[in-house]
C-alpha positions in Angstrom: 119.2 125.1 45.4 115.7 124.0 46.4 116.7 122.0 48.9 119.5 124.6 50.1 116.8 127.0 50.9 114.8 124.2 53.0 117.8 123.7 55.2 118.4 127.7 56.0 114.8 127.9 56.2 114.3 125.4 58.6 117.5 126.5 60.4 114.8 129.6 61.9 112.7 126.4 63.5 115.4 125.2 65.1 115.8 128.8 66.5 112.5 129.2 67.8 112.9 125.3 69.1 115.8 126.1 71.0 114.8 129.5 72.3 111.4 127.6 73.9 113.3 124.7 75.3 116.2 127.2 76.7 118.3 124.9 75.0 121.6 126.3 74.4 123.4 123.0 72.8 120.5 123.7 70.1 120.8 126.9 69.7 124.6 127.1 69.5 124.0 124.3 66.7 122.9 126.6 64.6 126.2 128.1 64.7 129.6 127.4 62.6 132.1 125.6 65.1 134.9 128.0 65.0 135.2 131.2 66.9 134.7 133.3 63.9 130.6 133.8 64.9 129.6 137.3 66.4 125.7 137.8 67.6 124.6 141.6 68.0 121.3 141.6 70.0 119.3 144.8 70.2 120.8 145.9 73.2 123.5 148.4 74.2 126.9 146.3 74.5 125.2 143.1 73.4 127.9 142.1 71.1 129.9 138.7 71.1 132.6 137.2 69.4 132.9 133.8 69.9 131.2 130.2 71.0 131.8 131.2 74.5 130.4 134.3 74.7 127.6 133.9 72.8 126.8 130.9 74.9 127.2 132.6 77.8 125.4 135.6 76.7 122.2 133.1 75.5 122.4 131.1 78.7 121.9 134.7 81.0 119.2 134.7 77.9 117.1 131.3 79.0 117.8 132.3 82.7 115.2 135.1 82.3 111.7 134.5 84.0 109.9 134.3 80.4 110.6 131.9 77.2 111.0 133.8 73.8 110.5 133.0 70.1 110.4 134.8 67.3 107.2 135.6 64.5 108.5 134.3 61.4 106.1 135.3 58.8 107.9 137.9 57.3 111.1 136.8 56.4 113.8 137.2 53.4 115.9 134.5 52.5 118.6 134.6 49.8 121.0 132.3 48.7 124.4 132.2 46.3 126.4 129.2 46.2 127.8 128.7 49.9 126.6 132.0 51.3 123.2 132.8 52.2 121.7 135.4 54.3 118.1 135.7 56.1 116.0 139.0 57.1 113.0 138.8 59.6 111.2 141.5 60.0 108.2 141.0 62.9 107.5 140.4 66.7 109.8 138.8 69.7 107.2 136.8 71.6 107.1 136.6 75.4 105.5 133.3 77.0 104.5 133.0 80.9 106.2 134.8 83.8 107.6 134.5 87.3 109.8 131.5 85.6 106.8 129.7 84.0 106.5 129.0 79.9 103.3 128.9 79.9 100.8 132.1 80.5 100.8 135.5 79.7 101.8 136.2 76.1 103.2 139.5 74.7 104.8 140.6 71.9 107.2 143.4 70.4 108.5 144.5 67.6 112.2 142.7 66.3 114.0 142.1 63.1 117.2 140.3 63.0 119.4 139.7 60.2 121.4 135.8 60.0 124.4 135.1 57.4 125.2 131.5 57.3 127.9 129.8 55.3 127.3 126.3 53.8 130.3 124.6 55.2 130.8 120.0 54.3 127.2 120.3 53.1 125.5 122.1 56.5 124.3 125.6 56.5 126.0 127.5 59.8 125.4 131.0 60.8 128.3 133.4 61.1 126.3 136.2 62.3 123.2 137.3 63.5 122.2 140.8 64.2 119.0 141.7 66.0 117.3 145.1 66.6 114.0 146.9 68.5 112.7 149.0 65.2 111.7 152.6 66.7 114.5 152.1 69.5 117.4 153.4 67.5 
């Protein structure tokens, strides 16, 4: 179990990895290979079913004249067998500007929710679901 919760753990660095190299092979990595994923950002209308539009929708994402991670040092993580499921609650950080990753740095508030399914031995999420607390 131990080592269960290392791997979905460590599955969060691999988001923030991927998010500041705009790597979408990484990030999509993270996901289970069928069509059966959905992400929800915090946006109106951000929702996608699918590898292909969620890699579309991430790749629009990395496009964006700014490189984001997450703060992950309040986060939730429970496990049960093959099913686990991970709550973040802190800040969407902003890095550089005019297309540069490095530079100014700001910060706002975001949670997101991932459930991921332990599938021949890997943890893969199914779902995440992000949101702007005091936007609702």
């Amino acid at each position: 179990m131990k080592n269960d919760q290392v791997a979905i753990r460590s599955s969060l660095d691999a988001l923030n990895a991927a998010c500041a190299n705009r790597d979408i092979r990484g990030f999509m990595e993270l996901f289970s290979d069928t069509d059966d994923i959905l992400f929800v950002g915090s946006d109106k209308g951000e929702v996608y079913q699918g590898r292909k539009s969620t890699a579309d929708f991430m790749q629009m994402l990395f496009g964006l004249p700014f490189v984001f991670s997450f703060d992950l040092n309040n986060v939730t993580l429970r496990q049960d067998g093959n099913s686990a499921w991970i709550f973040s609650d802190g800040n969407m950080i902003h890095t550089g500007d005019k297309g540069k990753s490095t530079g100014k740095v700001s910060s706002k508030p975001y949670r997101f929710s991932v459930t991921l399914v332990k599938h021949d031995g890997r943890w893969k999420w199914q779902l995440f679901h992000g949101s702007v607390p005091g936007v609702e």
